[in-house]
N, C-alpha and C positions, 0 to 999 in steps of 0.2 A: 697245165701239165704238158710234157712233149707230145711227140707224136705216137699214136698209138695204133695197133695192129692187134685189133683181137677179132677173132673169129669166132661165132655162134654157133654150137654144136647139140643135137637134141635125138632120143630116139623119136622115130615117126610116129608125131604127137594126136591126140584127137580134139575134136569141137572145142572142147575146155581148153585146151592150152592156146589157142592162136590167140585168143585176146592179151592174158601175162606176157606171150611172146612179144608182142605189136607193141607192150610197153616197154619192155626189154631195150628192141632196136630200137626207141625213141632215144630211148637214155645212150645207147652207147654210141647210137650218134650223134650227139652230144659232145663227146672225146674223138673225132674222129674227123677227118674230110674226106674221108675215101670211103666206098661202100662197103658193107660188113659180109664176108663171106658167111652163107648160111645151113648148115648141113642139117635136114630132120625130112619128111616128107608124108605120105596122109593128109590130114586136113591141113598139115604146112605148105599147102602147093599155095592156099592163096597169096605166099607172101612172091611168088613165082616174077609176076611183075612189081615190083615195091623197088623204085627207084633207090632205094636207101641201104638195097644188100644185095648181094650175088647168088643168088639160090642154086642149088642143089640137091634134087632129091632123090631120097632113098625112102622106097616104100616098104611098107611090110605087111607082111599075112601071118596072122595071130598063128593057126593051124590046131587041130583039131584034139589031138590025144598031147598025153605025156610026151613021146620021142617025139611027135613033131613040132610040139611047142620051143623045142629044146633045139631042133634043126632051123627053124627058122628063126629062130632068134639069135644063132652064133651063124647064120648067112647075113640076115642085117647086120650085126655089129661087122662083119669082115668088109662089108661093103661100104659102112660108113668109115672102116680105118683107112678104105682106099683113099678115100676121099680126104682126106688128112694130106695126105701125100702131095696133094696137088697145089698147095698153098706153101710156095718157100716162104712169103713175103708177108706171113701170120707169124707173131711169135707168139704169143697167148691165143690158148683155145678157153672157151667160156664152154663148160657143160652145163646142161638145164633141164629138161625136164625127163625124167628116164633115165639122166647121166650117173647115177648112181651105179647102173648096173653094167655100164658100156667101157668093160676093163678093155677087150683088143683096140677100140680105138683113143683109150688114155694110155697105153701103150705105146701104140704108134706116135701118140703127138712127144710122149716122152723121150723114145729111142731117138726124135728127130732131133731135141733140143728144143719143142716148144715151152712153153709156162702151162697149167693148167690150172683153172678157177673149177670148182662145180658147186656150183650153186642150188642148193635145195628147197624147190618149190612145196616136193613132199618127201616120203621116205616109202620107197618100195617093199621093202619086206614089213615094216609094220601095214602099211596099207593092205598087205595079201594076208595081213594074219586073221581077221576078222573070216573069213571066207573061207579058212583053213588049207587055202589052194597049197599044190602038192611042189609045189618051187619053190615054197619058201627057205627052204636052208639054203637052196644053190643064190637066192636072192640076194640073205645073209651072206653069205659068203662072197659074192662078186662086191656087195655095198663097202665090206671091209677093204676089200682091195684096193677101190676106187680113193677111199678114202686116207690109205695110204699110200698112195701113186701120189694125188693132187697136191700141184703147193698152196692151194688154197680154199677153204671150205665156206662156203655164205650162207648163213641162215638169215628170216625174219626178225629171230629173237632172240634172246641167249635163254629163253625158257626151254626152247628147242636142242640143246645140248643134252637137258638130261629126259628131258621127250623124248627123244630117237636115242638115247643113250650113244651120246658122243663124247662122252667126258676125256677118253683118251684123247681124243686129238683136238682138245680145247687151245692149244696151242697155237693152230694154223686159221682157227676159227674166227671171222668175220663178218659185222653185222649191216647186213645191207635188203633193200624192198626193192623191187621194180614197179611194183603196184603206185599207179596215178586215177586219178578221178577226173571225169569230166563235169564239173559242178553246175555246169550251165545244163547238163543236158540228165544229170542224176540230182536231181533238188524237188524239193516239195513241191507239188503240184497241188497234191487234195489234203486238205487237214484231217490229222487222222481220227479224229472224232464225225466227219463225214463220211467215212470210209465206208462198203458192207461190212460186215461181220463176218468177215475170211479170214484163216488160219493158212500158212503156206510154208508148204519145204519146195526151195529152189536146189537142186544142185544133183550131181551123179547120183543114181538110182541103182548105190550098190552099197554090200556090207560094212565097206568103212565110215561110210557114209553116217551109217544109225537109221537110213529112211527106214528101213523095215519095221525097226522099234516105232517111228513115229506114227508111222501107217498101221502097226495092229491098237495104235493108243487110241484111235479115231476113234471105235464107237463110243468108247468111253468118254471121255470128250466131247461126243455127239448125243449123245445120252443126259448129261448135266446142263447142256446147249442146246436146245430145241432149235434157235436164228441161224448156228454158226455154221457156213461151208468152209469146205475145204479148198486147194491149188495146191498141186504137186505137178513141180516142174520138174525137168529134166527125162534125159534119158541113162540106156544103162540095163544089166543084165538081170535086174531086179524086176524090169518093167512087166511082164507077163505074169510075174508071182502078184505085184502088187493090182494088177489089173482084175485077178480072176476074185483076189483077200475083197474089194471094193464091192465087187457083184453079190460074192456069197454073203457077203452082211449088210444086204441092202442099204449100201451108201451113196450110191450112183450119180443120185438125186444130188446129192452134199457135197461131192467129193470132183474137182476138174482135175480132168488128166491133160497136161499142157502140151507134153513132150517135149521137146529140144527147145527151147527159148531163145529166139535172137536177141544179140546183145545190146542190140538199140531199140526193144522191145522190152527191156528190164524195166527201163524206169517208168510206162503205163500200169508194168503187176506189180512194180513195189509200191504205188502208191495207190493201188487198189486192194491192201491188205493191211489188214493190224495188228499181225505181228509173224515174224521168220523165224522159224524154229529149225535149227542145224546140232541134230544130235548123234554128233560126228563121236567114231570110237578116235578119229587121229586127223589131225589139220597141221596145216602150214601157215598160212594166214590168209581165210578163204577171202577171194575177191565178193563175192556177193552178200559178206556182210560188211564190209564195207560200203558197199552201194548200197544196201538198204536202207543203214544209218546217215547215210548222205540223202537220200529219200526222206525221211524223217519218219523210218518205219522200227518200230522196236524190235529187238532180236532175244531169241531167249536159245543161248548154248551151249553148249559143253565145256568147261575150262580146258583146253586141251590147245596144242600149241602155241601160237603165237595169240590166240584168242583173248584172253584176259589183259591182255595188250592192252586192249581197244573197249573190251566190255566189262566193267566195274559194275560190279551188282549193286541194283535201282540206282545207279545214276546214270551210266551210258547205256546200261542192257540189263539182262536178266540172265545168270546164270544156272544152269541146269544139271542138278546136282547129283540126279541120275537120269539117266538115257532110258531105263527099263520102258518099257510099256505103262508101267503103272506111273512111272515117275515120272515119265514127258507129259502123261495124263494131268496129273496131280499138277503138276508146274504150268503148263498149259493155261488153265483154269484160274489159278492163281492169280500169275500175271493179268488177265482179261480183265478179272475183278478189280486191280488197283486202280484208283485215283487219278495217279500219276504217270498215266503213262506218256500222256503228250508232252510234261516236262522232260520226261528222261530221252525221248527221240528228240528232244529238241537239244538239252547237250549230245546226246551223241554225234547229231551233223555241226556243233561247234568241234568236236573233238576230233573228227576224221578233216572236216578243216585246215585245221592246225597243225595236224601228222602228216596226212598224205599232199607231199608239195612236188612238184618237177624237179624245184631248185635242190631240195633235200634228198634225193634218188640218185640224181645226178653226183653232186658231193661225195656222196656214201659207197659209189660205183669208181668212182674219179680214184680215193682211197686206197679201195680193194689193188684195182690196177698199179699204182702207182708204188704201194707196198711189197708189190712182186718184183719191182727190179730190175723190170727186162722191158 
């Protein structure tokens, strides 16, 4: 392809997004010889020194009530559109993670004459729906806009059109991953019939999540399971609810609280468990079931985005048919019981394999761009 000019544009992401990120600018510089202007800030500082982009940050403060949620959130977008400004020599802005809702600075790249991609890792207003937060319509509403500014929209999957209910602009709609694997460094260490007897939810420790459902299933669970502990990673606004649920039901004993998980620490807990349970109300296509199943750790989760993707019930994973309390219980249990479970972890690291390549990221990215024109 020619030469390309795109710039990386993000609200001020946290602990979770820098990894997605890091693959991101691998791929797009890939398409590139010049370094990638990078606008997002928060835990994006580390990419501050990364020879591979030109960072600029914009930090933000959540803030406290209603109006100031709302004040600081139209001071960040106004400062990220300044920042727009400063790049004659971008003709494509790539939004990512947040960009759903960052109408002033798709705005700006648009009055300039740039391209705009937004790329959806997740979708903001269903993720706020779960938690009943009080922004959700302005969220809705900014997501529409975004989504009709952009000339072009990237999902995981095309399951995810009518998942986030995009069907109207299936038109501008484009199928592409950023998600890569380090297979040297996420691969089967322990067989998983050596394994303890751990149960484990890795990931954000909030209501989109489904942890809460997972975490009140425990005693139940614990209960038909005299061996089995638990590991609950992550962190997240959940974490003090779920701390106090563990004490007042005597599980203390059973139950590790990991907190934040280094990501070059995944691959010693996924293969110190036997099996990952992500009983998400709403996904994109989560990184860490991916690395589990590259781990050669079974995943039992919710059909919801891009997820059935990758998890075919008893052959690459286990699908989880309700999230309820009773039902991650009842499914739980199940799974542990079958036979097979070292067969099905053992296709699912042929299957993510085969999917998740560089070479195919890259292509699928190469595409997008080059479908725009500019």
């Amino acid at each position: 392809m020619g030469k390309t000019t795109v710039g990386l544009l993000m609200f001020p992401i946290e602990r979770s997004g820098v990894h997605p990120t890091a693959n991101l600018i691998g791929i797009l510089s890939a398409l590139t010889h010049e370094r990638i202007p990078l606008v997002t800030g928060n835990a994006g500082h580390v990419f501050e020194n990364d020879a591979r982009v030109r960072f600029f940050g914009v930090d933000h403060a959540t803030g406290d009530g209603l109006v100031s949620r709302i004040l600081h959130n139209v001071a960040t977008q106004a400062r990220i559109a300044r920042r727009i400004g400063e790049f004659d020599g971008t003709d494509t802005w790539l939004f990512f993670f947040g960009g759903e809702v960052l109408v002033l600075p798709m705005l700006a790249a648009k009055l300039s004459g740039k391209k705009v991609i937004l790329a959806l890792p997740g979708h903001t207003p269903i993720m706020m729906a779960p938690a009943g937060d009080r922004l959700l319509l302005p969220a809705g509403i900014l997501t529409g806009m975004t989504c009709r500014l952009c000339d072009r929209i990237v999902l995981y999957s095309p399951a995810l059109i009518s998942h986030w209910g995009l069907e109207r602009y299936k038109d501008k709609i484009a199928i592409a991953r950023e998600h890569l694997l380090d297979f040297e460094a996420f691969r089967v260490e322990t067989p998983l019939e050596e394994r303890p007897a751990t149960v484990a939810y890795i990931g954000r420790l909030a209501d989109e999540k489904g942890v809460w459902n997972f975490v009140r299933a425990l005693p139940r669970i614990a209960a038909a399971n005299g061996d089995l502990n638990f590991l609950i990673g992550g962190d997240g606004p959940l974490l003090p609810a779920i701390r106090e649920f563990v004490l007042e039901n005597g599980l203390s004993g059973r139950v590790t609280l990991a907190g934040w998980i280094r990501h070059e620490d995944l691959p010693c807990h996924l293969n110190s468990i036997r099996l990952l349970v992500l009983p998400s109300y709403t996904e994109g296509l989560p990184n860490i079931m991916l690395e589990a199943m590259a781990c050669g750790t079974p995943i039992l989760a919710t059909p919801v985005g891009a997820v059935p993707d990758f998890v075919r019930d008893g052959e690459t994973g286990f699908i989880l048919a309700s999230n309820t309390p009773e039902g991650v219980a009842a499914s739980v249990i199940g799974v542990l019981g079958r036979p097979d479970l070292a067969s099905v972890a053992r296709t699912a690291r042929e299957c993510v394999e085969q999917e998740i390549t560089y070479e195919r990221a890259v292509e699928r990215f190469a595409a997008v761009i080059e479908g725009l024109g500019g």
